[in-house]
C-alpha positions in Angstrom: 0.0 0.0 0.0 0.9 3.6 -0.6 1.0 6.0 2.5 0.2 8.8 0.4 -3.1 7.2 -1.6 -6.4 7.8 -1.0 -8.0 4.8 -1.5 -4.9 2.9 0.2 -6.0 5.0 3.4 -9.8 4.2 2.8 -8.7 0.2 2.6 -6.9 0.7 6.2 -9.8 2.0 7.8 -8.0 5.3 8.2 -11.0 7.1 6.5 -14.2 6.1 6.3 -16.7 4.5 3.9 -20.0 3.1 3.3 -18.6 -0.6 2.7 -20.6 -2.8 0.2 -18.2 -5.4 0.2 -15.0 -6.5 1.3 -12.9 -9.6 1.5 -8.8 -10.1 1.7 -8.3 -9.0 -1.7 -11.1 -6.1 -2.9 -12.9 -3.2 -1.2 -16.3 -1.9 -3.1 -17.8 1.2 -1.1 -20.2 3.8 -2.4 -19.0 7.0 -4.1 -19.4 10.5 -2.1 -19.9 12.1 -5.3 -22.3 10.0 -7.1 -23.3 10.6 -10.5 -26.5 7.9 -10.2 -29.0 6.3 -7.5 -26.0 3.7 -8.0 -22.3 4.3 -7.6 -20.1 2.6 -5.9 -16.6 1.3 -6.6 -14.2 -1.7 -6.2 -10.4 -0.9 -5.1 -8.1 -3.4 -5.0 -6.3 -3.8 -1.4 -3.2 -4.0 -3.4 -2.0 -0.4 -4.5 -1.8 -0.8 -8.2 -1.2 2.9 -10.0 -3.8 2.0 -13.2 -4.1 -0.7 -15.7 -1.7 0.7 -17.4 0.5 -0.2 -14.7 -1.3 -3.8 -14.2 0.1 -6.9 -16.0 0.0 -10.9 -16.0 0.3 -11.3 -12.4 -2.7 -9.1 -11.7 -5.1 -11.1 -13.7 -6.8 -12.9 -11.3 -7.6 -9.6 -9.2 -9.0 -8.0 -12.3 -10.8 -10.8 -13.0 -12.3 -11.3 -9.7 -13.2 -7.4 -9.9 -15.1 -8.4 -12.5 -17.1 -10.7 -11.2 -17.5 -9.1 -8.4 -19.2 -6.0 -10.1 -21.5 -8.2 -11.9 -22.5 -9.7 -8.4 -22.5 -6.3 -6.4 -24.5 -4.8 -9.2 -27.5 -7.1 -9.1 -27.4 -7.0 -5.0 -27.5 -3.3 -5.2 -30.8 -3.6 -7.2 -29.3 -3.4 -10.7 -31.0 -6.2 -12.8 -31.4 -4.4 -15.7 -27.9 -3.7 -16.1 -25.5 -1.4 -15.1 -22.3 0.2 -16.1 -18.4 -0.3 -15.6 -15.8 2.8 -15.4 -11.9 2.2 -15.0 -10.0 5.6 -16.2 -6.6 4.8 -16.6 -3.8 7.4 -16.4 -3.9 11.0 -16.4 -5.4 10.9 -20.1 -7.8 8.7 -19.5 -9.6 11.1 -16.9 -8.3 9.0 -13.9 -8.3 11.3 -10.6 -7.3 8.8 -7.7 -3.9 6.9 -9.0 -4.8 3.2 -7.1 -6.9 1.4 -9.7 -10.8 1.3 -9.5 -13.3 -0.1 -11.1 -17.3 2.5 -10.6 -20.1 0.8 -10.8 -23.4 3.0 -11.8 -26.4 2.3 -12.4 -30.1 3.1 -12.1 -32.3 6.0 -13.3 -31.4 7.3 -16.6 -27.9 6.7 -17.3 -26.9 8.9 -20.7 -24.9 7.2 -23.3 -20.9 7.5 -22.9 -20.2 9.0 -26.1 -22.4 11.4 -27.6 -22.7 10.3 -31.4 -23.7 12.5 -34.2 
């Protein structure tokens, strides 16, 4: 873990979060800034910059994030669906550098890209 991270201090319980899950590998809390009736996020315990920084020996935690969104989803109420954020680097719109995956959902969720 990194002293400095955000999330890294949220994993260690020195700030607090409304927890949605948690096991020895992933946190998934809610978002204090949501932008839906559903948003919460996965972390891995593991401070991991981006997945631009992940690689082969991180593919069972990303995979298990996955799942894990599907499943957290559907017990948050989102059986119609639901979407998946990761912003990677400082181009990719990523503002907290330890990898996380938002989950949002619910209400009316406006397309990604706006096509013409």
């Amino acid at each position: 873990m990194s002293g400095n991270c955000l999330f890294c201090k949220i994993v260690r319980g020195e700030i607090p979060c409304r927890k949605v899950y948690e096991d020895d590998d992933v946190l998934a809390f809610h978002d204090i800034n949501p932008v839906a009736p559903v948003h919460f996020m996965l972390v891995p315990k593991q401070h991991v910059v981006s997945l631009l920084e992940a690689d082969e020996s991180h593919a069972a935690l990303l995979g298990k994030m996955m799942l894990l969104a599907s499943r957290l989803a559907k017990e948050q109420g989102l059986e119609n669906g639901f979407r998946t954020v990761i912003n990677s680097g400082k181009g990719g719109g990523q503002e907290v550098f330890h990898l996380h995956v938002h989950v949002i959902g619910g209400g009316n969720i406006p397309p990604m890209v706006k096509r013409s």
